[in-house]
N, C-alpha and C positions, 0 to 999 in steps of 0.2 A: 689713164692710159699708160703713164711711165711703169707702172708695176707690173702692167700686164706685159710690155716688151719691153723686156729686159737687156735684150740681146743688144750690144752694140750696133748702131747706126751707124750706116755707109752714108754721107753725104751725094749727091746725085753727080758731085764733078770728079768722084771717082769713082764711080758707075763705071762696067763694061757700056757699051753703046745701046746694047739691045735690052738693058733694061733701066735706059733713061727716061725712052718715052714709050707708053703701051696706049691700045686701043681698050675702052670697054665697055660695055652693057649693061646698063643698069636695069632688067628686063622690060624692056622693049621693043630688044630685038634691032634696032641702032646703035651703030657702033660709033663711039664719042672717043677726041684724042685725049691721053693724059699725060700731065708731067711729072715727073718723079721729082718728089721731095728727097726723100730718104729710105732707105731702104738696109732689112735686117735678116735673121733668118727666121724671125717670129712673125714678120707684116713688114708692110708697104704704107709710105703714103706720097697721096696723088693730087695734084692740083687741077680742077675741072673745068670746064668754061660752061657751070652751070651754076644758077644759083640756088641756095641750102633750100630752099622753100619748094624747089621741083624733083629734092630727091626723093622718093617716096617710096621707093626699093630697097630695101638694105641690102638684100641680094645682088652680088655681081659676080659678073665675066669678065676678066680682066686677060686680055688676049697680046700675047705676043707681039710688036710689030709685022714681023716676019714669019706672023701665025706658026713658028714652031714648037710652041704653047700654051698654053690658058691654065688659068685658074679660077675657080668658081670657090667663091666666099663671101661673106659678110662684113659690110663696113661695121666698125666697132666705134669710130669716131667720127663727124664732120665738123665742119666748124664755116661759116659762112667769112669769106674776105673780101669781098663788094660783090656789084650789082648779077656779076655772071661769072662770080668765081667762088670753088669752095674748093677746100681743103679737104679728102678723105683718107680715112685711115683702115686698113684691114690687117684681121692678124691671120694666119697662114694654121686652118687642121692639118691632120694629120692625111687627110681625104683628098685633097688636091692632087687629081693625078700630073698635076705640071710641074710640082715642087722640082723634083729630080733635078729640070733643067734649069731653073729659078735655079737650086743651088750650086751648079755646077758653076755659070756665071757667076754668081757671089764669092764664090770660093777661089775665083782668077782675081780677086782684086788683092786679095792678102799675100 
């Protein structure tokens, strides 16, 4: 995964607010909280309160807090960290009609 995001990493404590923690769907159509790891302009990754064995969508929606957002993508990574937590990681096409404001946010931290 390092090759594939290239892009410098934001740490999550100097995050704007509204992209610390997101809502998302892993299709189901249930919206589950996330926490932001880190974050770049090529992907995200998320900490779940799910464990690696119940993902079985690589597909998500990854929605805004303040729903004025989403982004629909593919985890590229998980990585299991106990019994009801996993680590996910997505890299960002070009097709997400949310990026704009995903970048505009990133782009207030520098």
């Amino acid at each position: 995964m390092g090759e594939r995001r290239s892009q410098n990493r934001i740490l999550v404590k100097n995050l704007p607010e509204l992209l610390k923690k997101f809502k998302i769907d892993l299709g189901t159509g249930e919206l589950i909280n996330a926490n932001t790891v880190d974050a770049s302009k090529s992907g995200i990754s998320l900490l779940v309160p799910i464990h690696i064995y119940k993902i079985v969508n690589y597909d998500i929606i990854v929605h805004a807090v303040d729903d004025s957002f989403l982004l629909e993508e593919e985890i590229v990574y998980i990585k299991g960290l106990g019994p009801e937590q996993s680590r996910i990681s997505i890299m960002f096409s070009s097709s997400s009609s949310g990026l704009d404001k995903y970048y505009e946010l990133l782009d207030s931290v520098r």
